[in-house]
N, CA, C and O atoms as a MOPAC input file, in Angstrom:
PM7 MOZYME 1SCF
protein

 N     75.96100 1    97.41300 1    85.21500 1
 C     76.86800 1    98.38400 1    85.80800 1
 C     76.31700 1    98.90600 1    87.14300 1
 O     77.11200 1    99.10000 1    88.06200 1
 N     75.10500 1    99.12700 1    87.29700 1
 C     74.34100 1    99.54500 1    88.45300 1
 C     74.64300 1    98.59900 1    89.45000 1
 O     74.80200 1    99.05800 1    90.58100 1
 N     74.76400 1    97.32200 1    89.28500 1
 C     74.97400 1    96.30100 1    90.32200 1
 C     76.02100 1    96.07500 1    91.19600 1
 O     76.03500 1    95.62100 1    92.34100 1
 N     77.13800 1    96.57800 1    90.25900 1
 C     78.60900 1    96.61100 1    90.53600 1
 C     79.06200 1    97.82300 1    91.29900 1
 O     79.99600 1    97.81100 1    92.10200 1
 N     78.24600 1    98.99500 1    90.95200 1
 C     78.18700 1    99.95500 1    91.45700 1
 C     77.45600 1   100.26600 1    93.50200 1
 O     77.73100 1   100.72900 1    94.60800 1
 N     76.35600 1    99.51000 1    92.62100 1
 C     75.49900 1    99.23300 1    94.47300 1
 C     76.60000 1    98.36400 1    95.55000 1
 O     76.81200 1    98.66300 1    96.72500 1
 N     77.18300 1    97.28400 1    94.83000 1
 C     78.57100 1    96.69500 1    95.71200 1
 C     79.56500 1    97.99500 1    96.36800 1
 O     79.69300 1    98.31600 1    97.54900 1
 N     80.05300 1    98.45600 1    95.42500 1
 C     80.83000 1    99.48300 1    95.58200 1
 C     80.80000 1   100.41500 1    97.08600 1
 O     81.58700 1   100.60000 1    98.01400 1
 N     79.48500 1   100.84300 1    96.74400 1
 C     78.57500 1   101.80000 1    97.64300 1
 C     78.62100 1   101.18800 1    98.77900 1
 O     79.15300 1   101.59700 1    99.81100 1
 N     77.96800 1   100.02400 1    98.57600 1
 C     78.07000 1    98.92500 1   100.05800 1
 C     78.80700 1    99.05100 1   100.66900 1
 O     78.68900 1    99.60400 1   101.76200 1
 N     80.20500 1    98.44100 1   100.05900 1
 C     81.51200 1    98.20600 1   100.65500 1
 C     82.14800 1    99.70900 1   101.48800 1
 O     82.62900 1    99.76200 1   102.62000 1
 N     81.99400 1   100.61600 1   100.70200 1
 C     82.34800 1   101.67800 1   100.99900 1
 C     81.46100 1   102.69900 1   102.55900 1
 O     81.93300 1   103.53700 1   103.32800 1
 N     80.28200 1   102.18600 1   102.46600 1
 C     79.63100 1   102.57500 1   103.40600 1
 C     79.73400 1   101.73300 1   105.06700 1
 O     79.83000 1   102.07800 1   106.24500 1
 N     79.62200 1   100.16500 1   104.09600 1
 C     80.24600 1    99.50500 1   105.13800 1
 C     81.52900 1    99.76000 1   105.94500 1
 O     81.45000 1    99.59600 1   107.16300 1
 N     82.73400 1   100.15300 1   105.39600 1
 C     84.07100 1   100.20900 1   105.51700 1
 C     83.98900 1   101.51500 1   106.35900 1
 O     84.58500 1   101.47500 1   107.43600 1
 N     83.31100 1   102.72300 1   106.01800 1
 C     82.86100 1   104.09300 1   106.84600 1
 C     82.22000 1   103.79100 1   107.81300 1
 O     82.52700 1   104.75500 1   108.51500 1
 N     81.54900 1   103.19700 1   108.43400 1
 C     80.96400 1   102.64700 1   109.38800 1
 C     82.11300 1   101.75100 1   110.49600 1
 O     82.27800 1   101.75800 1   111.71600 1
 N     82.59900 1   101.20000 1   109.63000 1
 C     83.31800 1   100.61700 1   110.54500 1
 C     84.71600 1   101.46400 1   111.16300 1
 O     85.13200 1   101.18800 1   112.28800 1
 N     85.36600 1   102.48200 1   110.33600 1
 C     86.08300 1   103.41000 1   110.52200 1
 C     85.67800 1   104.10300 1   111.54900 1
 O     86.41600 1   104.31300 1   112.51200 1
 N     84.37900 1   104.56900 1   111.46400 1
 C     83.82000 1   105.80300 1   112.43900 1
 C     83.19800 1   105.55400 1   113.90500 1
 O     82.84500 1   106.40500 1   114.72000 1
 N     83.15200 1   103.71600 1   114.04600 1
 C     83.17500 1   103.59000 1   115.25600 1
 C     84.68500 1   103.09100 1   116.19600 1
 O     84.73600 1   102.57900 1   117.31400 1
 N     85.57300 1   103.38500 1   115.45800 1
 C     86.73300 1   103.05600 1   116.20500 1
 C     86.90300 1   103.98000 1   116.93500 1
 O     86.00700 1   104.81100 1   117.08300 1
 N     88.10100 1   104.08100 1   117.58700 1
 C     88.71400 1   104.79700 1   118.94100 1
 C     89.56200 1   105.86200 1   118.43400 1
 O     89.57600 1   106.96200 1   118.98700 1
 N     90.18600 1   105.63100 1   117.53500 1
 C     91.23500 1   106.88700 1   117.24600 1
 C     90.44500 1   107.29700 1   116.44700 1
 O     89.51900 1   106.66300 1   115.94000 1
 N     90.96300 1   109.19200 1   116.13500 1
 C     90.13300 1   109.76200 1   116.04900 1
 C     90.68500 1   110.33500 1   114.12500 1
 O     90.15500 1   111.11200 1   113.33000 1
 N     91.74700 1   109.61100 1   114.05900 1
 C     92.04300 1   109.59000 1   112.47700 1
 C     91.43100 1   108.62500 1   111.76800 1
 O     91.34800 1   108.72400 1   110.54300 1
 N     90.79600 1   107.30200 1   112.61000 1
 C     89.96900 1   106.48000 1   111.69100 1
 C     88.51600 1   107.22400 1   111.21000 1
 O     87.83100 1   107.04500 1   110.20300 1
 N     88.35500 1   108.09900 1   112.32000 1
 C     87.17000 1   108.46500 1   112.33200 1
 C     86.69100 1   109.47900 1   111.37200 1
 O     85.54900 1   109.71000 1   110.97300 1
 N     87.98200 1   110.10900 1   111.05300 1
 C     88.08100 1   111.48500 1   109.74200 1
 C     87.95000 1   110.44400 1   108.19700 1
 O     87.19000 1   110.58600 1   107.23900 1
 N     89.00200 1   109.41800 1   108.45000 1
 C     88.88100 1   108.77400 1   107.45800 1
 C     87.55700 1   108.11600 1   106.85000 1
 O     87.28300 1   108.11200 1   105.65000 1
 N     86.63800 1   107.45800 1   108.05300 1
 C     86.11100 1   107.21300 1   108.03300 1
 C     84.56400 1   108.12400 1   107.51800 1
 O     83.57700 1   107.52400 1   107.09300 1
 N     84.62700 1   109.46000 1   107.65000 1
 C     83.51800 1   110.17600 1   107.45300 1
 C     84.16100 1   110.29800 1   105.45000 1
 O     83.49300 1   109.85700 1   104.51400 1
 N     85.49700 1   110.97200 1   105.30300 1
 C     85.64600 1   110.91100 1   103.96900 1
 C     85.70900 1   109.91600 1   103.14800 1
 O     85.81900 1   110.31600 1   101.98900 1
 N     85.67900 1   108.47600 1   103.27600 1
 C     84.70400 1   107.17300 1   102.82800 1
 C     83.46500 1   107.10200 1   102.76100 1
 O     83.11300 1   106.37800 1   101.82900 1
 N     82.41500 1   107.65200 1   103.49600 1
 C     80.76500 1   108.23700 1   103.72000 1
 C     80.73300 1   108.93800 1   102.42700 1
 O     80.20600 1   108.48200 1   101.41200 1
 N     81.61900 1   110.62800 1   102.57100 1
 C     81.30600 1   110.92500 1   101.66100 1
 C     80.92300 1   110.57100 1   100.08600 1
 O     79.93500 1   110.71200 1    99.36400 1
 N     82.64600 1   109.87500 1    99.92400 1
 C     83.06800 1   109.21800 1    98.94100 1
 C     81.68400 1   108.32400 1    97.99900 1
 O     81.33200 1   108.29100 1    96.82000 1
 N     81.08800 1   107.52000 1    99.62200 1
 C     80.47100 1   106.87700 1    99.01200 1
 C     78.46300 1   106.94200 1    98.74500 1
 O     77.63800 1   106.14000 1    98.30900 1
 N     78.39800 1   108.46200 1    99.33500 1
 C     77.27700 1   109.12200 1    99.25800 1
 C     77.45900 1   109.64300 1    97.58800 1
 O     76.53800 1   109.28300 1    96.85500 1
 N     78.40400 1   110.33500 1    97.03900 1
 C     79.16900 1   111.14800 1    95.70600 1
 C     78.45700 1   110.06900 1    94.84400 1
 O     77.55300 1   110.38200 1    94.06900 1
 N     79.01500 1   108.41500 1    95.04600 1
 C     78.60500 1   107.28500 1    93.81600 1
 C     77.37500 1   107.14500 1    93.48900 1
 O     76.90200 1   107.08200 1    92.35500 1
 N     76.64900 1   107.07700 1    94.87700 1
 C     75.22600 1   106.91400 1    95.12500 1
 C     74.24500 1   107.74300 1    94.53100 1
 O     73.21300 1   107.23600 1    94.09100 1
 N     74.47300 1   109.10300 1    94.45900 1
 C     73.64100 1   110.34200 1    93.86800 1
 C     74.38100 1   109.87300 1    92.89800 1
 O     73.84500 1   110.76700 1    92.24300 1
 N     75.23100 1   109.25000 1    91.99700 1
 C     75.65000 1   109.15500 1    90.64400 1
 C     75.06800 1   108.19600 1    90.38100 1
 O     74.47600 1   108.29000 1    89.30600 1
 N     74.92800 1   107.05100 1    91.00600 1
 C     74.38900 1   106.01100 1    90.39300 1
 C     72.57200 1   106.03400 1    89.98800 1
 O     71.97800 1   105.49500 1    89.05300 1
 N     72.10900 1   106.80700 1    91.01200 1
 C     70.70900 1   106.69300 1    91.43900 1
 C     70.11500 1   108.31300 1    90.02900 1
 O     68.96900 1   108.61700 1    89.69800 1
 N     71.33700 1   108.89600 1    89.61700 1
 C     70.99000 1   109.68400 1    88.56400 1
 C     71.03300 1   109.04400 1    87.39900 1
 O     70.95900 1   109.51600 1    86.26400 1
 N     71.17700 1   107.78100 1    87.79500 1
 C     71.64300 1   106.79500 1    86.03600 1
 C     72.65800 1   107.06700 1    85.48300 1
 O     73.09100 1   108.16600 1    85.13400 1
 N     73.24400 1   105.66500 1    85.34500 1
 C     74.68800 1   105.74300 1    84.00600 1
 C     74.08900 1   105.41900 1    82.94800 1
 O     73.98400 1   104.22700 1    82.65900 1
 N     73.52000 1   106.48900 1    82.07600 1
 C     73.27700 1   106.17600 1    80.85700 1
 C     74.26800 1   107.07800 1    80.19600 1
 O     74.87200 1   108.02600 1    80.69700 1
 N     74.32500 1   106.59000 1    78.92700 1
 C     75.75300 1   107.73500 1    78.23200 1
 C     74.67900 1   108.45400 1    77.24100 1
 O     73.59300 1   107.95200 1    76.95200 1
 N     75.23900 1   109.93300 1    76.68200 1
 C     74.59500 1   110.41200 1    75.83900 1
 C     75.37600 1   111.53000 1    75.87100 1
 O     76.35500 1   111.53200 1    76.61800 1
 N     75.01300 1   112.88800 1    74.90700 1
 C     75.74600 1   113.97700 1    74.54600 1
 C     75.75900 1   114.98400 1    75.43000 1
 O     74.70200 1   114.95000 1    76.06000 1
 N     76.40000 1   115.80000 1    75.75500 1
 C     76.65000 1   116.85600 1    76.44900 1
 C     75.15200 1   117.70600 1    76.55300 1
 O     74.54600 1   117.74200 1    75.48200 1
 N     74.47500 1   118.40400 1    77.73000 1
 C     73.00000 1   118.93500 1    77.61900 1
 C     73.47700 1   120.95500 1    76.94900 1
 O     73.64700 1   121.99900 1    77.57900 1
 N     73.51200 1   120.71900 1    75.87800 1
 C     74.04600 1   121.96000 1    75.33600 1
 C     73.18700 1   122.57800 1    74.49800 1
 O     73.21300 1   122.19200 1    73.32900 1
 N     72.26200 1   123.62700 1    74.85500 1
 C     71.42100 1   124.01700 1    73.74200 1
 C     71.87500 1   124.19600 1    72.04300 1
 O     72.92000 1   124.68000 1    71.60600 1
 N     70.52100 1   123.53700 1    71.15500 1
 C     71.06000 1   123.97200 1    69.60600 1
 C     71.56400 1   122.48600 1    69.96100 1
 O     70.45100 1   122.34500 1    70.46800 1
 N     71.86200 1   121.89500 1    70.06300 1
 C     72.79500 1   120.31900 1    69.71600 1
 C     71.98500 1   119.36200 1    69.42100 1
 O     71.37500 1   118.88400 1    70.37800 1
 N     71.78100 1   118.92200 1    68.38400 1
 C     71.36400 1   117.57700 1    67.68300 1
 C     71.26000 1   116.22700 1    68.03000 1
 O     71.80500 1   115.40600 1    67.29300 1
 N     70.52600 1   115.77600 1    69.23500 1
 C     71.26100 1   114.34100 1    69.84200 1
 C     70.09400 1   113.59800 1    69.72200 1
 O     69.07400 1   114.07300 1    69.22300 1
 N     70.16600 1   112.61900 1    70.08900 1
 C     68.87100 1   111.98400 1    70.34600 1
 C     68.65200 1   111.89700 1    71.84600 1
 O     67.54900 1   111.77700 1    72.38000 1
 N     69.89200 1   111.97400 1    72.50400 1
 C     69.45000 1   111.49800 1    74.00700 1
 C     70.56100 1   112.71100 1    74.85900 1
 O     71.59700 1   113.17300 1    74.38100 1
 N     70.13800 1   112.93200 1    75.83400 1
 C     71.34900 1   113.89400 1    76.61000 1
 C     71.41300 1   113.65100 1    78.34800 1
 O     70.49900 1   113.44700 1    79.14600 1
 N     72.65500 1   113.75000 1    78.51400 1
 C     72.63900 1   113.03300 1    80.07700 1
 C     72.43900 1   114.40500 1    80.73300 1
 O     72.66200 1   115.52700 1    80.28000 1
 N     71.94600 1   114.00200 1    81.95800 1
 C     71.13900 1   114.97600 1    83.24400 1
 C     72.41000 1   115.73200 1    84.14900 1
 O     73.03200 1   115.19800 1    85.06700 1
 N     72.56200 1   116.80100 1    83.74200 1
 C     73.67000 1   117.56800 1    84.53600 1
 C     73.43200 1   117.40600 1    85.75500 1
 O     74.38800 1   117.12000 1    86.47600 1
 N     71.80400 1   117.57100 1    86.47300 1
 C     71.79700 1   117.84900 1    87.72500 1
 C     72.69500 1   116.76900 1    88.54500 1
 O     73.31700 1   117.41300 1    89.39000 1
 N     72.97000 1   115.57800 1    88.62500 1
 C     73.24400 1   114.41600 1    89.43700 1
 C     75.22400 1   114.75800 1    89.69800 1
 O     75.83600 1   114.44400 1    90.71800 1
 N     75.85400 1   115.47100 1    88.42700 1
 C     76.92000 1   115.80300 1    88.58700 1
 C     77.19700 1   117.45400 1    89.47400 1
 O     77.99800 1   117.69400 1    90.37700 1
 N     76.35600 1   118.23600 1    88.90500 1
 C     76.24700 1   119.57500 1    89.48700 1
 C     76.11100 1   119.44600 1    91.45800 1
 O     76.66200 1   120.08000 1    92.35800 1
 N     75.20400 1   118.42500 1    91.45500 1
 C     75.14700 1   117.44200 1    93.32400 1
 C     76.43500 1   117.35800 1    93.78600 1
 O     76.86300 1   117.98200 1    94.75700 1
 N     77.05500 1   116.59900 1    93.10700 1
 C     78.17800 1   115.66900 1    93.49900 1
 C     79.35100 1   116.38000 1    93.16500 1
 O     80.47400 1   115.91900 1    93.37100 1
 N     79.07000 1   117.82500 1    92.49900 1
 C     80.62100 1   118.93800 1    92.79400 1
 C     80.52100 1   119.64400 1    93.64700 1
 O     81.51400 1   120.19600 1    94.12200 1
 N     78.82700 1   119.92400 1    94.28200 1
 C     79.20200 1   120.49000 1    95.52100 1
 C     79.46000 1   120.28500 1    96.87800 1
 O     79.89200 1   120.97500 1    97.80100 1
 N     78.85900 1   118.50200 1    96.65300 1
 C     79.03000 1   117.70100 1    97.66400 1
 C     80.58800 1   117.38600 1    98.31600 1
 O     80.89200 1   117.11700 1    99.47900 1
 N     81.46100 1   117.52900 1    97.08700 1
 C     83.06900 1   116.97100 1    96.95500 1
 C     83.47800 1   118.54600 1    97.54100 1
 O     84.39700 1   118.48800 1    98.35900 1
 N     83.00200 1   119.84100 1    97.29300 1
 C     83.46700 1   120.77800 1    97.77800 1
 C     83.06500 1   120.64100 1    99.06800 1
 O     84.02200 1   120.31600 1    99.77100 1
 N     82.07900 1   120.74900 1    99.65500 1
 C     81.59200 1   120.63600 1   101.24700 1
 C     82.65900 1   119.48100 1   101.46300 1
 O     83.73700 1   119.86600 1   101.91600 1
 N     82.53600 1   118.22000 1   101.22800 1
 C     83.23500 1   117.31100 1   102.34600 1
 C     84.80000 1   117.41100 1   102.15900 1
 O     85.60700 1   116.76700 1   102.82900 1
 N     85.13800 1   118.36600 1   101.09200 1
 C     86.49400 1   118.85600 1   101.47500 1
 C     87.32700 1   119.90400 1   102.11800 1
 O     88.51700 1   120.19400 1   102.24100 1
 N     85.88200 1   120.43800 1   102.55500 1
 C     85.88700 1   121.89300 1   103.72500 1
 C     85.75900 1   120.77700 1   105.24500 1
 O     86.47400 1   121.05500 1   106.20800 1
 N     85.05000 1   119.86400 1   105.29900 1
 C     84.67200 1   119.14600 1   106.32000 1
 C     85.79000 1   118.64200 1   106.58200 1
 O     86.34700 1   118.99200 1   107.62300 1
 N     86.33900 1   117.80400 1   105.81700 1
 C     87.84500 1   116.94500 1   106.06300 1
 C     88.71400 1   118.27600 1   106.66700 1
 O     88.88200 1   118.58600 1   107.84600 1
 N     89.04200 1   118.72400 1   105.85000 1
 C     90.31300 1   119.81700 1   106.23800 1
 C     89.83300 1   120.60200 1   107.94100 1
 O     90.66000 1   120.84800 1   108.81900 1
 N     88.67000 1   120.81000 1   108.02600 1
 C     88.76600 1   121.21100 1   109.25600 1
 C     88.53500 1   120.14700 1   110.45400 1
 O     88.56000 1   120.48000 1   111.63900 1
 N     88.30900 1   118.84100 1   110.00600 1
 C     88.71100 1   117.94800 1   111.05000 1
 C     89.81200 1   117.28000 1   111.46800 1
 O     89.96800 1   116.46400 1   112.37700 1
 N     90.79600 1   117.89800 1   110.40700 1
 C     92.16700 1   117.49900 1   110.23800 1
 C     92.87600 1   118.63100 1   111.49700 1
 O     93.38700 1   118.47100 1   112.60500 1
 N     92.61400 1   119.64800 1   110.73400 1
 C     92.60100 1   120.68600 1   111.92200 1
 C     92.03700 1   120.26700 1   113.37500 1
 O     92.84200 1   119.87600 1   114.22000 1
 N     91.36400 1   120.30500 1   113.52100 1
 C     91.07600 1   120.15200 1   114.65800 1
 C     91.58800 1   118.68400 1   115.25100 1
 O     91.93600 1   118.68800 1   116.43200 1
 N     91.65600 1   117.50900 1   114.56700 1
 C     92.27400 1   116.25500 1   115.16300 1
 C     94.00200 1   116.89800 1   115.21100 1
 O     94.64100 1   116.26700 1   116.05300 1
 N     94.69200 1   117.77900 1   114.63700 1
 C     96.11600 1   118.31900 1   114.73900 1
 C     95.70100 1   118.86100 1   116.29300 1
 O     96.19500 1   118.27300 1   117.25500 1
 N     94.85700 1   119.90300 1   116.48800 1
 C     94.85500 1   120.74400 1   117.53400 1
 C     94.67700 1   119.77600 1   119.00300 1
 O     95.37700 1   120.27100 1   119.88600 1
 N     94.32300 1   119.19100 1   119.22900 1
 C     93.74500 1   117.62900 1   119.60600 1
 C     94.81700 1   117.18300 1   120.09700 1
 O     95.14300 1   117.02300 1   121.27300 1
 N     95.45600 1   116.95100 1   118.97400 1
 C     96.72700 1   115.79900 1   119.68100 1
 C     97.90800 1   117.04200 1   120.15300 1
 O     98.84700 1   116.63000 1   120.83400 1
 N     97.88400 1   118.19900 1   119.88600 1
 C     99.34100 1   119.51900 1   119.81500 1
 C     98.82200 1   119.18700 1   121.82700 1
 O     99.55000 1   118.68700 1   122.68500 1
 N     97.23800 1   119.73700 1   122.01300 1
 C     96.88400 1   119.96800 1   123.54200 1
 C     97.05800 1   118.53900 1   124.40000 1
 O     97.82700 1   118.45200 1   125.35800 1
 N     96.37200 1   117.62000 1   124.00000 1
 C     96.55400 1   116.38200 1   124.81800 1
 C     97.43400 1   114.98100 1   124.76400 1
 O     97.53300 1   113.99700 1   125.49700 1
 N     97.96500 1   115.36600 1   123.63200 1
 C     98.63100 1   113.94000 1   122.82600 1
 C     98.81900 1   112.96500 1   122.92500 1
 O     99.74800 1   112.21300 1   123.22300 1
 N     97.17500 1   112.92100 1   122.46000 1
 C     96.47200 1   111.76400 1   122.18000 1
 C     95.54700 1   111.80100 1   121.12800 1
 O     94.85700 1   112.75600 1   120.77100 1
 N     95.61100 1   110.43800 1   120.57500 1
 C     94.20100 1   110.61100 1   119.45300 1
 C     93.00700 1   109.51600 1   119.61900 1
 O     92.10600 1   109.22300 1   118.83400 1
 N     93.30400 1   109.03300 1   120.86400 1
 C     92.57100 1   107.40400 1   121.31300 1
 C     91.34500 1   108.65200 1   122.64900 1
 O     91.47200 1   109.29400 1   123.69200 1
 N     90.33800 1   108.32100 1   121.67100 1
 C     88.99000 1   108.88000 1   122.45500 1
 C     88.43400 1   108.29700 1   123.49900 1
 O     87.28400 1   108.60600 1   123.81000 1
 N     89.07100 1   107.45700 1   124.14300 1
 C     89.11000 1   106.85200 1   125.52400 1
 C     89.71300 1   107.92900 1   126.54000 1
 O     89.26100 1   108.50700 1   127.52900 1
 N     91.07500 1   107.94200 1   125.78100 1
 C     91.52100 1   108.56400 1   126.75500 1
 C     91.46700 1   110.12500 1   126.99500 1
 O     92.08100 1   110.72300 1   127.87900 1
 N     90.61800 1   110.68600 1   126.04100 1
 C     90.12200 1   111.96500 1   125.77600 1
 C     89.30800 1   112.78300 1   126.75500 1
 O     89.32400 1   113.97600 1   127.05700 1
 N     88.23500 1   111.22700 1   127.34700 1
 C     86.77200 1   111.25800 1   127.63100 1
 C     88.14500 1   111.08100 1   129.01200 1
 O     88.21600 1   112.14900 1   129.62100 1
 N     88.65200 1   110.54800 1   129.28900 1
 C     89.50800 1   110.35900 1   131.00400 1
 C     89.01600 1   109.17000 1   131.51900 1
 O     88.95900 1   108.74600 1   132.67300 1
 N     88.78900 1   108.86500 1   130.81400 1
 C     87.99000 1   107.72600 1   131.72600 1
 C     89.10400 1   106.30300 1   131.90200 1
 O     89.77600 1   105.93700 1   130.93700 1
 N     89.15700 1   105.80100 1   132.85600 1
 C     90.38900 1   104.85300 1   133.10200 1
 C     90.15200 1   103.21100 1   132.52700 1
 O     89.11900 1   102.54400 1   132.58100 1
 N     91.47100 1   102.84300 1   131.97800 1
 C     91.33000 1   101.28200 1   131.39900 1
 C     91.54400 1   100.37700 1   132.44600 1
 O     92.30100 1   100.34100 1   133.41500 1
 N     90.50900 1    99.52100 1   131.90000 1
 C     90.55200 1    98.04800 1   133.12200 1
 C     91.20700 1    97.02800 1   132.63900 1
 O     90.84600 1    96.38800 1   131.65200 1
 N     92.08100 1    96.84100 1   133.21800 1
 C     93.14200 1    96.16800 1   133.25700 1
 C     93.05900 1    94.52400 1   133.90400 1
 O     94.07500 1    93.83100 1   133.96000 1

């Protein structure tokens, strides 16, 4: 499962990477909330998928999975959903002033033709 998972991560980091060097500036939002996405798996994976019982004092188990790796990855999903929303915002404010979302033409700089 770890293996399938490290693909995952790959792909996903790969795919954010490639988002975040494009020109428009909605690939680029997209592109950071794919990062996230795929930072979230990574602290999950690297905390181990092992299964076991809830970590609940008094409970009888033999084995119990590690809250910390999930407790990470709810606050991580809260931050990069404060991050998204205000780059959304601001890519809205962006295009309302210049309307445009192509960071070429942001920077002014002229196409060669």
């Amino acid at each position: 499962m770890e293996i399938l998972m490290a693909f995952v991560i790959g792909i996903l980091f790969m795919t954010a990477t490639y988002l975040m060097l494009s020109k428009s500036l909605l690939r680029i939002i997209v592109g950071t909330g794919l990062l996230s996405h795929g930072a979230h798996l990574l602290i999950l994976t690297m905390g181990g998928l092992k299964r076991g019982a809830a970590p609940i004092l008094g409970g009888n188990a033999e084995s119990y999975s590690d809250p910390l790796p999930q407790a990470l990855i709810l606050t991580a999903i809260v931050i990069s959903f404060g991050v998204t929303a205000f780059f959304l915002v601001l890519a809205y404010r962006t295009y309302q002033e210049l309307g445009t979302d192509n960071l070429e033409e942001m920077r002014g700089t002229e196409k060669d033709d």
